[in-house]
Every structure is written in structure tokens, then in C-alpha cells.
C-alpha positions in Angstrom: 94.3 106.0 95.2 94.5 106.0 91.4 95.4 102.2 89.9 96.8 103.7 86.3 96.4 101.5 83.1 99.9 100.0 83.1 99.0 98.1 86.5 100.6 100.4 88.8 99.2 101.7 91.9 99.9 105.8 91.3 101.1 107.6 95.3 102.9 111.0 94.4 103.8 109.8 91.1 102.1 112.1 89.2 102.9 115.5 87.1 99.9 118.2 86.4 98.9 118.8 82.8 95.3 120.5 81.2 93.3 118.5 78.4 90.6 118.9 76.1 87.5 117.8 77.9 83.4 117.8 77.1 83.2 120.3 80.2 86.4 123.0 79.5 88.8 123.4 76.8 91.6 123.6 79.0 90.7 121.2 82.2 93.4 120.3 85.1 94.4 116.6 85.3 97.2 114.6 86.3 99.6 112.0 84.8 101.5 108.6 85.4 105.1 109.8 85.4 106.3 106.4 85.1 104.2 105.6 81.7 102.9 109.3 80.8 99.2 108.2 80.6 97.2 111.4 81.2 93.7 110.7 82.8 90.9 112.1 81.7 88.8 112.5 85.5 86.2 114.6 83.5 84.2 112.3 80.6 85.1 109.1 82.5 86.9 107.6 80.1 87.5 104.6 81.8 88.3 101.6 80.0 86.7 98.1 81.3 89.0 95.1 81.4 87.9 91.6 82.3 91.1 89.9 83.9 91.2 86.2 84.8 90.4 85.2 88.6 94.2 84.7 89.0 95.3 87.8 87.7 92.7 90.0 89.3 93.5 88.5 92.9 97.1 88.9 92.5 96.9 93.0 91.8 94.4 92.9 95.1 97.0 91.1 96.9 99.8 93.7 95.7 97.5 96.5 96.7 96.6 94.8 100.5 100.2 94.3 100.8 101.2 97.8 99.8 98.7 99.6 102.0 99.9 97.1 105.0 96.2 95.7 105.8 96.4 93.1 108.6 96.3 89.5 108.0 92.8 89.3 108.8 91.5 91.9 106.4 93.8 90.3 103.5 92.2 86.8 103.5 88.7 88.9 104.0 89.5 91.5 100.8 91.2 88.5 98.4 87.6 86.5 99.6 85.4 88.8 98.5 87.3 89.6 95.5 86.8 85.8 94.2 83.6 86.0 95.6 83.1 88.3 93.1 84.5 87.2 90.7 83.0 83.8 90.5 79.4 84.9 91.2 79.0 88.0 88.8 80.1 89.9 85.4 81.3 92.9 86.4 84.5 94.4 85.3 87.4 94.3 87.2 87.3 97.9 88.6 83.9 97.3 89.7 84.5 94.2 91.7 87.3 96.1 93.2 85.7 98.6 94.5 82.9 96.5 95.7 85.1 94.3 97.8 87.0 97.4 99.1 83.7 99.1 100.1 81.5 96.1 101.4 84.5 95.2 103.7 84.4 98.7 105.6 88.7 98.9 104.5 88.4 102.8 103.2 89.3 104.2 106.6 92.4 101.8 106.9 93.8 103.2 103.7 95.0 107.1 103.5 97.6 108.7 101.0 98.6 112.3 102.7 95.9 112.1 105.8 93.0 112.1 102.5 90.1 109.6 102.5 91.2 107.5 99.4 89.9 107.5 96.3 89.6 104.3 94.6 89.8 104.3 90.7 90.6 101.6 89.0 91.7 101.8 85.2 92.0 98.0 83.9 93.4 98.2 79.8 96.7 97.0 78.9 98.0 95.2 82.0 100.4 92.7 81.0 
């Protein structure tokens, strides 16, 4: 699972292009057709975005809702996520992806029959 900088959560909504990278000159990658943001998988150009409590626990509510976790594992994942939040000063993406992964939710969620992969790229959301 790829959450792309414009706040979108990325399933088949890609195209294939090749950029410049540290490690080729011409490296596969894929892009947000929606907003044409190309990511760069390679240098891990990730940009690190500090969101308010609100804002952060609304985008994990849109992405519990979206991969249809129970009722149970929603108040559990939107928990941990102000949990977080509150007791820390890690970037959203990392508090994400903590909460996912201390929660045991990464067999619930599958795009294609493929274990996800969470990565989270916080910049301009608006």
C-alpha cells in the first residue's frame, strides 16, 4: 500500500516510468496517475510531515474504512494512533506504521493476494 503525497491511498492507480537514481541511471518506479508524483523507492526520498492529532486520525480512519477492518480493530488502530501521537515526536508515517504493525493488522490488509506494503509519504496534504 503506497499513501502518495497528495493524501491518497494509491491501489492500481499507478503508471510505470524510469528515473535518475544514486543506484542506476535509468531505475523502474511507479507514479500517482491521479497527481503524476513519481516516487523515488530507491534514495528514500521520503518527506516527513508533522500533521495535527485531528488530521492524522482522520487519514487512519479513511484508510481502516477503505480496507474494511472490523469495528473492533478501528477503535484499536485510531487508539494507538493518538496514543502515538500524544506520547512521542515521530513523524506521521512513522506513527502509522507503528500503530499498523504493533496491532498485528498487516495480514488483514492485501492489494492483489500481496502482503502490503505500507509507505507513507506525508508533504502537501491539504
Amino acid at each position: 500500500m503506497i499513501i502518495c503525497e497528495c493524501g491518497e491511498i494509491i491501489e492500481g492507480d499507478t503508471f510505470r516510468d524510469y528515473i535518475r537514481t544514486s543506484a542506476n541511471p535509468s531505475t523502474s518506479t511507479i507514479g500517482h496517475r491521479k497527481c503524476g508524483y513519481i516516487f523515488n523507492f530507491i534514495d528514500d526520498k521520503i518527506s516527513r510531515k508533522y500533521s495535527s492529532r485531528v488530521e492524522l486520525k482522520t487519514f487512519a480512519m479513511k484508510f481502516a474504512q477503505k480496507n474494511n477492518f472490523d469495528g473492533d480493530d478501528v477503535g484499536r488502530f485510531l487508539m494507538e494512533v493518538d496514543r502515538l501521537k500524544s506520547s512521542s515526536n515521530l513523524s506521521d508515517s512513522d506513527i502509522f506504521k507503528a500503530a499498523f504493525n504493533k496491532l498485528g493488522l498487516c495480514s488483514l490488509v492485501r492489494i492483489l493476494g500481496l502482503p502490503v506494503l505500507i509507505m507513507i509519504f506525508f508533504s502537501n496534504i491539504k
